[in-house]
ZATI-398793 format. One record per residue (C-alpha): residue number from 0; chain; z, y, x. Coordinates in pm, whole numbers, padded with zeros to 5 digits. Example, Ala and Ser with C-alpha at 12.3 -4.5 7.8 and 13.67 -1.06 7.14 Angstrom:
2
[palum 0 A [00780 -00450 01230]]
[palum 1 A [00714 -00106 01367]]
END
This chain:
345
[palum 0 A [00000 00000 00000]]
[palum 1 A [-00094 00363 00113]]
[palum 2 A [00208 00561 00242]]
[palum 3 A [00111 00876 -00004]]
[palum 4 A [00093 00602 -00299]]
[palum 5 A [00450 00535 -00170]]
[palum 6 A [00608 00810 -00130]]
[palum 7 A [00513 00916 -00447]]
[palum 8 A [00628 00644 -00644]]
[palum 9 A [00971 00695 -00485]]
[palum 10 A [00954 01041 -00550]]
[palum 11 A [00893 00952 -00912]]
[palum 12 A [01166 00683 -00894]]
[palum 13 A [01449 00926 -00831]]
[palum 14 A [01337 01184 -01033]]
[palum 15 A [01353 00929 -01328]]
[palum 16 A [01712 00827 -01205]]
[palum 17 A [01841 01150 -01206]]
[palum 18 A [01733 01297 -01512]]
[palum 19 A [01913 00987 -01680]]
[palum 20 A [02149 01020 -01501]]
[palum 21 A [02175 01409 -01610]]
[palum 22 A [02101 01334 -01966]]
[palum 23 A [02417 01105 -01963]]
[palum 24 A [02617 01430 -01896]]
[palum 25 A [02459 01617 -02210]]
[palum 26 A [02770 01532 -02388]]
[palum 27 A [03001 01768 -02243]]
[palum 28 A [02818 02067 -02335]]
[palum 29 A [03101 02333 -02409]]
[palum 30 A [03334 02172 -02244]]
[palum 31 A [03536 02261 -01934]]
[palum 32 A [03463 01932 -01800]]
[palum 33 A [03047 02011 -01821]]
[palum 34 A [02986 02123 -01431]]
[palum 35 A [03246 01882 -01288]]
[palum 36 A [03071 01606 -01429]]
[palum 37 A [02738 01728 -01323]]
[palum 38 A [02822 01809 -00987]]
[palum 39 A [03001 01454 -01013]]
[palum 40 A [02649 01260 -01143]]
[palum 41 A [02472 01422 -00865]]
[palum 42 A [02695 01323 -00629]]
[palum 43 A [02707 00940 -00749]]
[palum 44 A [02298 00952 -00756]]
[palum 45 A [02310 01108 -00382]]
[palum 46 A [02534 00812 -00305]]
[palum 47 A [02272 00583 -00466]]
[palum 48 A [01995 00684 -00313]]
[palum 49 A [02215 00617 00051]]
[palum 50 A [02270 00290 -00055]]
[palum 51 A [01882 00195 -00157]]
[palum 52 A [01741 00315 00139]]
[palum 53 A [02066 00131 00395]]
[palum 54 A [01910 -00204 00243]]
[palum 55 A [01570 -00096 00211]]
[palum 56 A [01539 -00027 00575]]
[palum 57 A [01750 -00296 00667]]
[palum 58 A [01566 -00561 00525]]
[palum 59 A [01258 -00610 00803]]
[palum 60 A [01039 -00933 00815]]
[palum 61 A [01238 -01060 01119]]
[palum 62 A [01563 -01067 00917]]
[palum 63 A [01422 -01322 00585]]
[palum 64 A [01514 -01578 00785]]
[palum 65 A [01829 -01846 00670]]
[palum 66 A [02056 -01782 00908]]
[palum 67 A [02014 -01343 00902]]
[palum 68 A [02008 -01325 00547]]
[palum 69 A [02313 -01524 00558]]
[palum 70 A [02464 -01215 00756]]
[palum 71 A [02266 -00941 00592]]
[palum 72 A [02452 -01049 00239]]
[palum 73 A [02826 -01059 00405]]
[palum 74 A [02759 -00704 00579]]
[palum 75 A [02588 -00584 00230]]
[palum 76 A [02926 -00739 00032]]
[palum 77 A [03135 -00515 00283]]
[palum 78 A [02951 -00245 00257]]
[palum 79 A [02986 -00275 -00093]]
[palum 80 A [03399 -00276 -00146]]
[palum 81 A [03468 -00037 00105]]
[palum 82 A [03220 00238 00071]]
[palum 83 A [03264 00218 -00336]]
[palum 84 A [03615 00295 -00233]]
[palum 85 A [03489 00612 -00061]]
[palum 86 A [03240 00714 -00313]]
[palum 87 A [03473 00635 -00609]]
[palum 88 A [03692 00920 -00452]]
[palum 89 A [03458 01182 -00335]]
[palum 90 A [03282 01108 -00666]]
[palum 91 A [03620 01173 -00866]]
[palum 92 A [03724 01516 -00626]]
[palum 93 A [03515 01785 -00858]]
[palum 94 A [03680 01667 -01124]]
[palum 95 A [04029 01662 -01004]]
[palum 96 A [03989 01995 -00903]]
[palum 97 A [03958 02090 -01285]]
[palum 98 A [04196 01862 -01401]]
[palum 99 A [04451 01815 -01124]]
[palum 100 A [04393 02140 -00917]]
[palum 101 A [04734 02174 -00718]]
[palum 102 A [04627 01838 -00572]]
[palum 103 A [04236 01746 -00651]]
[palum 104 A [04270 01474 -00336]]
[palum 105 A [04589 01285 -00442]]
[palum 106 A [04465 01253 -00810]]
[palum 107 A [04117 01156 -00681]]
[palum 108 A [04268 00881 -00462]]
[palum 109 A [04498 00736 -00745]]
[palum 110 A [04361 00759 -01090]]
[palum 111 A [04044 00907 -00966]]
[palum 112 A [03945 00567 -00770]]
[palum 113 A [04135 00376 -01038]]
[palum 114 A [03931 00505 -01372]]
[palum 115 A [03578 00522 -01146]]
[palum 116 A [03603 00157 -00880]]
[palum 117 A [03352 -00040 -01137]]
[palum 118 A [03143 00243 -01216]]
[palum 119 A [03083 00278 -00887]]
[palum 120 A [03079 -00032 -00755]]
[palum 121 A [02817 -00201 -01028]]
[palum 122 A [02617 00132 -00958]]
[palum 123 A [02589 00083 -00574]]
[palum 124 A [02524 -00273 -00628]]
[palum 125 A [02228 -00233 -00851]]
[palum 126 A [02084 -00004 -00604]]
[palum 127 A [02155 -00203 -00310]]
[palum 128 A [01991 -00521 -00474]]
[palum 129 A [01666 -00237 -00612]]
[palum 130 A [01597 -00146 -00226]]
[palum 131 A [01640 -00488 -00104]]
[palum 132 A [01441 -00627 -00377]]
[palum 133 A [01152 -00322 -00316]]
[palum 134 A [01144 -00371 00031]]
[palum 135 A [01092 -00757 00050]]
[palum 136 A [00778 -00684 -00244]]
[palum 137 A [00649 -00455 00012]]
[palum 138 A [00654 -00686 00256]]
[palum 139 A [00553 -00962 00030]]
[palum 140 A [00255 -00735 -00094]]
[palum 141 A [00124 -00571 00257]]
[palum 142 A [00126 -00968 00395]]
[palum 143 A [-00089 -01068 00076]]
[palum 144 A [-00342 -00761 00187]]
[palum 145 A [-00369 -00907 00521]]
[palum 146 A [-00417 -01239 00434]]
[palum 147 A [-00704 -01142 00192]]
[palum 148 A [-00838 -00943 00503]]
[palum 149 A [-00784 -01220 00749]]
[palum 150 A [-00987 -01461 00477]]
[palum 151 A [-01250 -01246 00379]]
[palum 152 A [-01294 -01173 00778]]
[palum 153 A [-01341 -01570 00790]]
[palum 154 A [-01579 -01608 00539]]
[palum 155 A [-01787 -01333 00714]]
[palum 156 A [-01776 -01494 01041]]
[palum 157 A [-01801 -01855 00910]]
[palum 158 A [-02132 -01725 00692]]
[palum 159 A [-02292 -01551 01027]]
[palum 160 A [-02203 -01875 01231]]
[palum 161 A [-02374 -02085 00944]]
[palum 162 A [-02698 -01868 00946]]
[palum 163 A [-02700 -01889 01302]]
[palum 164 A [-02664 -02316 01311]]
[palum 165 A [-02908 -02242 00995]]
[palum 166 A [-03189 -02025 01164]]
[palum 167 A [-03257 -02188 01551]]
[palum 168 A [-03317 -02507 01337]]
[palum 169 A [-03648 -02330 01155]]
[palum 170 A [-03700 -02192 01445]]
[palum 171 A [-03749 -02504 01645]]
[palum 172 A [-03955 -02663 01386]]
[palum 173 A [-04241 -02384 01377]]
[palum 174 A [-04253 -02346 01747]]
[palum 175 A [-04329 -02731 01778]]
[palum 176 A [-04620 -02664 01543]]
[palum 177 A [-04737 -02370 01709]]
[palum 178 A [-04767 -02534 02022]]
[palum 179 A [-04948 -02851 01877]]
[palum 180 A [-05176 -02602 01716]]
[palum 181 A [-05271 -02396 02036]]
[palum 182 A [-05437 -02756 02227]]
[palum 183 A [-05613 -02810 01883]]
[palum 184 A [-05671 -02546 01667]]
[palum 185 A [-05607 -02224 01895]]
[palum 186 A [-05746 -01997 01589]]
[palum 187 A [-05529 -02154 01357]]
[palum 188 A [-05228 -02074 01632]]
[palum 189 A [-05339 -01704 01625]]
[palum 190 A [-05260 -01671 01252]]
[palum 191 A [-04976 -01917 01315]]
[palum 192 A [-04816 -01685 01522]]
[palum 193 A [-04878 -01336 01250]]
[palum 194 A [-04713 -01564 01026]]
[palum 195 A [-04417 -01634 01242]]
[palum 196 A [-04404 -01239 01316]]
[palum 197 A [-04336 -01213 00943]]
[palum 198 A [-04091 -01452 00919]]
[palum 199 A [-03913 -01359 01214]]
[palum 200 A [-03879 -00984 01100]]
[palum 201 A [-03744 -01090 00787]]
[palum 202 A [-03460 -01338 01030]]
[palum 203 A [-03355 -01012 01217]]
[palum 204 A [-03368 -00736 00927]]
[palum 205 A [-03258 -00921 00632]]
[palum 206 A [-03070 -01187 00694]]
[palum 207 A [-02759 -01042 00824]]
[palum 208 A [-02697 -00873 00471]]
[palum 209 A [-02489 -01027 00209]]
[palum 210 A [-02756 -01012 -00062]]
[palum 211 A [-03131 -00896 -00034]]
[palum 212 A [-03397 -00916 -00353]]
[palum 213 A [-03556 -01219 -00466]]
[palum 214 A [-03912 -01093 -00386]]
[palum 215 A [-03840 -01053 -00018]]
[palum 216 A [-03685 -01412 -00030]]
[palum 217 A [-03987 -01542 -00193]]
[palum 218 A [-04224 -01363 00020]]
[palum 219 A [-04011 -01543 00335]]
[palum 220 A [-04063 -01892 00175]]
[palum 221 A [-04474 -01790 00127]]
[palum 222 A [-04516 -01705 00469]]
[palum 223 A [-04334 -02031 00572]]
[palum 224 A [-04535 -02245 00383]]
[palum 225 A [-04833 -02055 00433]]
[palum 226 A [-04764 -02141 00849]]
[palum 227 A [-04713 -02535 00696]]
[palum 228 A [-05034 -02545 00489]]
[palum 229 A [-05188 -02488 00878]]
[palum 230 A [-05107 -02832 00950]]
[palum 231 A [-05291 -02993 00616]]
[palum 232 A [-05636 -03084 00551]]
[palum 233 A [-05503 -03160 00192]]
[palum 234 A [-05444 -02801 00023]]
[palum 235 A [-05316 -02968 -00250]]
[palum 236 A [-05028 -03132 -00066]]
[palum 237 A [-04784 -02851 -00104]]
[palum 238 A [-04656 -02730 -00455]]
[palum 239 A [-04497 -02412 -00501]]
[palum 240 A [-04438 -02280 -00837]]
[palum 241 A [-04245 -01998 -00953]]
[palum 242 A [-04162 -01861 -01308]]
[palum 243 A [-03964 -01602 -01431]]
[palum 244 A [-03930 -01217 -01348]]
[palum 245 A [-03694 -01224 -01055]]
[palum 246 A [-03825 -00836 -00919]]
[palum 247 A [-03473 -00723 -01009]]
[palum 248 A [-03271 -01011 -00895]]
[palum 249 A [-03055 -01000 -00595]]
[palum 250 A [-02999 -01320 -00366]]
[palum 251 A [-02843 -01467 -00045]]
[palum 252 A [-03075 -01475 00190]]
[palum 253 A [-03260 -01796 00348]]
[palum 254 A [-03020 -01991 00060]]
[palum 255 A [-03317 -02207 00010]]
[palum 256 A [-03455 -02269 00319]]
[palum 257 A [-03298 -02591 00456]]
[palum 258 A [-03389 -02758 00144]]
[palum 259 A [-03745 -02603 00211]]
[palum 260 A [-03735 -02749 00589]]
[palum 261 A [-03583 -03086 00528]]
[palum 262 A [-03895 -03148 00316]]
[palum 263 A [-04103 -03098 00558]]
[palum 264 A [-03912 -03210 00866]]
[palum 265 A [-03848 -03575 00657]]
[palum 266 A [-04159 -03571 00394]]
[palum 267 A [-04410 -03812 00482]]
[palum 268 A [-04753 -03683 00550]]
[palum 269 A [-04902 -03966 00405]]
[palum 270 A [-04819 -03971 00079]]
[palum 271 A [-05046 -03925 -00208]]
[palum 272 A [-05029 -03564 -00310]]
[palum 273 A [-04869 -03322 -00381]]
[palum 274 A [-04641 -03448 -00132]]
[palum 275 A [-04424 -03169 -00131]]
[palum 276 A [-04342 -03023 -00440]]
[palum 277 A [-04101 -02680 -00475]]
[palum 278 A [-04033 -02479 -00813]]
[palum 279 A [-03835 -02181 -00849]]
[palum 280 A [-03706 -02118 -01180]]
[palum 281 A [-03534 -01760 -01265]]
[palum 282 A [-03388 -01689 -01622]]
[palum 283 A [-03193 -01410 -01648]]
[palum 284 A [-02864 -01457 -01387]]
[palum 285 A [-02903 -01799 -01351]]
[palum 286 A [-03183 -01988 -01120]]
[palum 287 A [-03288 -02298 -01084]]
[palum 288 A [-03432 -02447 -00728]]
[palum 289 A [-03596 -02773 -00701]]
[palum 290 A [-03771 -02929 -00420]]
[palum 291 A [-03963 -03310 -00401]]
[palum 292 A [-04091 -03498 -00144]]
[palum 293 A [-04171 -03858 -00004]]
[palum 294 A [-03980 -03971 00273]]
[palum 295 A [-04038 -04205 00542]]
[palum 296 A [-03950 -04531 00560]]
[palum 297 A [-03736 -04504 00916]]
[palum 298 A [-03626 -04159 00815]]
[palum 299 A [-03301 -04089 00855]]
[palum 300 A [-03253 -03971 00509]]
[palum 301 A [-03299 -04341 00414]]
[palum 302 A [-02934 -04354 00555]]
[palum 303 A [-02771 -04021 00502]]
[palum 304 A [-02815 -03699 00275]]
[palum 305 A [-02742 -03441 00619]]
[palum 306 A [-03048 -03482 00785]]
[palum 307 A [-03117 -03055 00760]]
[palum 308 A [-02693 -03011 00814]]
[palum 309 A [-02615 -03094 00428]]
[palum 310 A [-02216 -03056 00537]]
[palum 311 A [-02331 -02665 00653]]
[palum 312 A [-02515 -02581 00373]]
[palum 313 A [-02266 -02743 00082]]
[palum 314 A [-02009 -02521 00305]]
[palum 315 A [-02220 -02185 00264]]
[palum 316 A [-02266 -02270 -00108]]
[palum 317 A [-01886 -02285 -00139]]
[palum 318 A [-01828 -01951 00048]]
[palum 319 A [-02072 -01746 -00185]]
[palum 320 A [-02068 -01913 -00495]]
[palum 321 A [-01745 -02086 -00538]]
[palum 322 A [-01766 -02294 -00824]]
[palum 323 A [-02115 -02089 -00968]]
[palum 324 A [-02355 -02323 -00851]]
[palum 325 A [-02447 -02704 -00919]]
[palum 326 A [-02615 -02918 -00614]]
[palum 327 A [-02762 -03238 -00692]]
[palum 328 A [-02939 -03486 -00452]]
[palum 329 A [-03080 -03785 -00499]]
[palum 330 A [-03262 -04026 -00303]]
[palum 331 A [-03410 -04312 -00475]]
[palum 332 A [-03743 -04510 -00363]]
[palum 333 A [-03837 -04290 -00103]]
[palum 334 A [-03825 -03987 -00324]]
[palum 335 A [-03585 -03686 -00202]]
[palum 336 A [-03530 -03423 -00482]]
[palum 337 A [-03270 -03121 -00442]]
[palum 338 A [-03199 -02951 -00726]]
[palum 339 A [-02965 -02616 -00732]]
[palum 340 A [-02893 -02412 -00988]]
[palum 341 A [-02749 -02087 -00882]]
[palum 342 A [-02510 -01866 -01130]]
[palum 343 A [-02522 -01515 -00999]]
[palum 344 A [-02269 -01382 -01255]]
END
């Protein structure tokens, strides 16, 4: 909490306690006793407010500990009977001077302590458990903040580190095309590498931000496959469909891209086509990703779902969406379908 926004509310605090405190006094109006009890209240909310703060600044996050409370509450109890002793009497000696004034201190310290001990003493222990209580919600509170901070700090750093194991990944996968392409098809290479130009820009500028719009993301996974289709004689082999008005929708970026790469790192070339089939479906807040292919026989996917770092991406998912998105995977007679649906709500 901001020290203005505190001070203020203390400021506010005591300002409420002593115009009760006051208004308690309203009944004395026209009588002698009116400014002796006044000066009297003020005194006992004076002593209040020394008894708050004693606790409030004694309690520290060193001292919640079993063995120091143990000693802060016997030094509070102490505190307690012998200063509402003192305060019963000092808070007693305007009176006495208007009711007892050829000895104000001798009445104060016999009837004066007698009639106000309790009064005192349940005051100054309200008070004393108030500041203790305030001060360990403070603590409580400004350990919550920091917390929060230390865990949203995480989950920016864990994100970054997952693009980065994300990215180097795609990476290596186009490079090993381009250089296949350059021994035998060094045209093809030439537009290989504009395309790569495009998709690396988008890497650098956009994928450090939290959330970019759709049709960047989607003109990322065109120039992507557009660098794949490079590599078939079968133009037909990759499906890409996409329905739905997504120019004012705002996503993570490369979410979709280790689906995207896995299908072509594991699809078999092979198959009858398409071979590769990917459909992006946006309604409203709420899309739908899908991706197909045929998989080798030896592929490691035959074995295990992580071949494109499932474990990374699932964890990614998590971070962003919480419990806002749906994964499923399947992998059934050497057929590999993702399907995601994404709430952005």
């Amino acid at each position: 909490m901001e020290t203005k926004t505190l001070k203020r509310l203390h400021i506010f605090f005591w300002i409420a306690v002593f115009v009760f405190a006051i208004m308690n006094t309203l009944a004395y109006i026209g009588n002698e006793l009116f400014f002796p009890v006044v000066t009297s209240v003020s005194m006992r909310t004076v002593f209040n407010m020394l008894t708050f703060y004693l606790f409030y600044f004694s309690i520290t996050p060193k001292i919640i500990t079993k063995e120091k409370i143990f000693i802060f509450t016997a030094g509070g109890i102490i505190y307690l009977t012998v200063f509402s002793f003192i305060y019963s009497f000092l808070y007693y000696i305007p009176i006495s001077y208007k009711i007892a004034s050829s000895n104000p201190f001798t009445y104060s310290l016999t009837t004066g302590i007698k009639n106000a001990i309790y009064n005192i003493f349940a005051y100054q222990t309200i008070f004393a458990i108030s500041g203790s209580l305030s001060k360990v919600s403070l603590i409580w509170y400004s350990n919550q903040i920091k917390q929060h901070e230390t865990a949203k700090q995480n989950i920016t750093t864990e994100l970054a580190m997952l693009r980065a194991q994300i990215n180097p990944h795609f990476l290596f996968n186009t490079l090993n095309n381009i250089k296949s392409l350059i021994k035998t098809m060094p045209s093809k290479a030439v537009i290989s590498i504009d395309k790569l130009n495009g998709i690396m820009e988008y890497m650098i500028n956009e994928s450090s931000y939290e959330k970019v719009p759709m049709r960047k993301e989607i003109e990322h996974i065109k120039n992507y496959l557009e660098l794949e289709k490079i590599r078939y004689s079968d133009a037909g082999y990759i499906d890409f469909r996409i329905s739905g008005n997504y120019e004012t929708t705002d996503i993570p970026p490369l979410i979709f891209m280790p689906f995207i790469e896995n299908a072509f790192k594991h699809g078999n070339k092979l198959s009858k086509s398409p071979g590769i089939e990917i459909g992006i479906e946006i309604s409203g807040e709420e899309i739908n990703f899908r991706t197909k292919n045929y998989i080798k026989e030896k592929s490691e996917m035959q074995s295990r779902n992580s071949g494109f770092g499932l474990t990374n991406i699932r964890r990614r998912l998590d971070l962003i969406f919480e419990n806002r998105y749906r994964l499923e995977i399947t992998n059934s007679d050497n057929i590999f379908s993702v399907n995601l649906k994404l709430n952005l709500r």
